[in-house]
Wavefront OBJ file of the C-alpha trace (Angstrom):
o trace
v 0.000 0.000 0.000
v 0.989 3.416 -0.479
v 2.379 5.776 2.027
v -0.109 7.679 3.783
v -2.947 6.345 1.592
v -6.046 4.238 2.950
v -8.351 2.376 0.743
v -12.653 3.213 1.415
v -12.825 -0.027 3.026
v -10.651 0.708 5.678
v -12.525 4.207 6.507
v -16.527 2.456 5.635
v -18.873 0.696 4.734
v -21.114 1.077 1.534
v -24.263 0.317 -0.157
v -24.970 0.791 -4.014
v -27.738 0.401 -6.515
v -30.196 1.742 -9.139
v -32.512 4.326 -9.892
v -32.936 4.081 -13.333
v -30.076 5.033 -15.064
v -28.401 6.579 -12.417
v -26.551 5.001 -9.296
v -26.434 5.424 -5.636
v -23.396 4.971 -3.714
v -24.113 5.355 0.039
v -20.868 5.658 2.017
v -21.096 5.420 6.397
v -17.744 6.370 7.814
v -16.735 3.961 11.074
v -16.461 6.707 13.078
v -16.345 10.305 13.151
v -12.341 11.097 12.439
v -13.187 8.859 8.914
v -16.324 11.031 8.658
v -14.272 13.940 9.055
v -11.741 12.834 6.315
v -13.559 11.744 3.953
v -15.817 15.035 4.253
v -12.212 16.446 3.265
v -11.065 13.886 0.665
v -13.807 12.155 -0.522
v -15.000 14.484 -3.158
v -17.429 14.161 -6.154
v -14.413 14.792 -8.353
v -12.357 12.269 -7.065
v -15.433 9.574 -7.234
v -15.828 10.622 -10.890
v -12.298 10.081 -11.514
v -12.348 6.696 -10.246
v -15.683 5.921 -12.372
v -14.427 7.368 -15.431
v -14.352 4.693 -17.617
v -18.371 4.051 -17.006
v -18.337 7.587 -18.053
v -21.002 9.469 -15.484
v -22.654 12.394 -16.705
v -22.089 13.852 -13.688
v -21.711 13.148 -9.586
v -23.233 14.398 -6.736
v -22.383 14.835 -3.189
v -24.626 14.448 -0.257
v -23.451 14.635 3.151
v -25.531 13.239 5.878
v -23.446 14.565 9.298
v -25.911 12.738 11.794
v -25.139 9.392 10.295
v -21.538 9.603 9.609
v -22.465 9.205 5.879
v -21.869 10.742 2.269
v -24.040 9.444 -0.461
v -23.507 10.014 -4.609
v -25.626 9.867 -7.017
v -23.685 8.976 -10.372
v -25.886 10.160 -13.611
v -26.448 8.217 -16.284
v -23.167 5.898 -15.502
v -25.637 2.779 -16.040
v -25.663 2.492 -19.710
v -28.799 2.683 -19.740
v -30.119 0.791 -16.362
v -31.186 -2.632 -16.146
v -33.995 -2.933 -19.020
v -31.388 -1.559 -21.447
v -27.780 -2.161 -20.460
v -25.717 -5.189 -21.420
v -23.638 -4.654 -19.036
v -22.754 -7.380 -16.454
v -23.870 -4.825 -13.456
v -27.048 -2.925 -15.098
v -28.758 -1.869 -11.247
v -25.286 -0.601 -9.531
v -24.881 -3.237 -7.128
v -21.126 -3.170 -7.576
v -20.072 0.239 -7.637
v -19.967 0.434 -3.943
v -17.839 -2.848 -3.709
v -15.508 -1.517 -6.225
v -15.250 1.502 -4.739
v -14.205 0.035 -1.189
v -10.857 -0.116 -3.262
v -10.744 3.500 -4.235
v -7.306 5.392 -2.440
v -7.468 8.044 0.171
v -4.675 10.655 1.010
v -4.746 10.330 4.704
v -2.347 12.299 7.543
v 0.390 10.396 9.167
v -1.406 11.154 12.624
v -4.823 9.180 11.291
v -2.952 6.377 9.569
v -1.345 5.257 13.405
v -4.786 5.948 14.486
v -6.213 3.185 12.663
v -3.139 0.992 11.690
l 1 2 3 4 5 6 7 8 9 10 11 12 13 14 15 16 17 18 19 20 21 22 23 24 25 26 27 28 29 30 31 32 33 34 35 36 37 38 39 40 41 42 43 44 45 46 47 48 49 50 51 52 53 54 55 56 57 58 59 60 61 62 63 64 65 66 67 68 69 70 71 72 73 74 75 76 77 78 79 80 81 82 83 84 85 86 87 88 89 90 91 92 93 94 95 96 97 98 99 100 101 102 103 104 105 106 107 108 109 110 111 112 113 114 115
């Protein structure tokens, strides 16, 4: 792993899936230092960066404070959703696994935190 990097999975859980031809990708930090950073870090750009290649129209941010949470919406990254796509995943269910892999710049003082 890379220095002073975490991967999503080490900072939350997630949930992902359809509406339409859009996805959901609900993110719930483990506790409120990963809520904090990924407020920071965990930015629409850098979520449409790592989708790319599905090529969204656009992503959204949501932050839910109470819960600890950030959800995204990804637009029209489902090739059409699951009545039109060919695609192996047409409702979403695996963006939020794959994205349990995307990177996160973290400070040295959080990485001995959770390491």
């Amino acid at each position: 792993m890379k220095e002073n990097v975490l991967k999503l999975g080490q900072l939350a859980s997630v949930r992902s899936g359809d509406k339409g031809n859009h996805a959901n990708v609900g993110v719930v930090a483990c506790s409120p230092a990963a809520y904090e950073l990924l407020v920071k870090e965990l930015t629409a750009e850098r979520v449409e960066r790592f989708f790319a290649s599905l090529q969204p129209r656009r992503v959204q941010r949501y932050e839910l404070p109470k819960v600890l949470a950030l959800n995204f919406v990804l637009e029209d990254v489902l090739a059409g959703g699951a009545s039109l796509s060919l695609r192996i995943d047409t409702q979403g269910k695996l963006l939020g696994t794959a994205m349990l892999e995307l990177e996160i710049p973290a400070p040295a003082e959080f990485l001995r935190t959770v390491t």
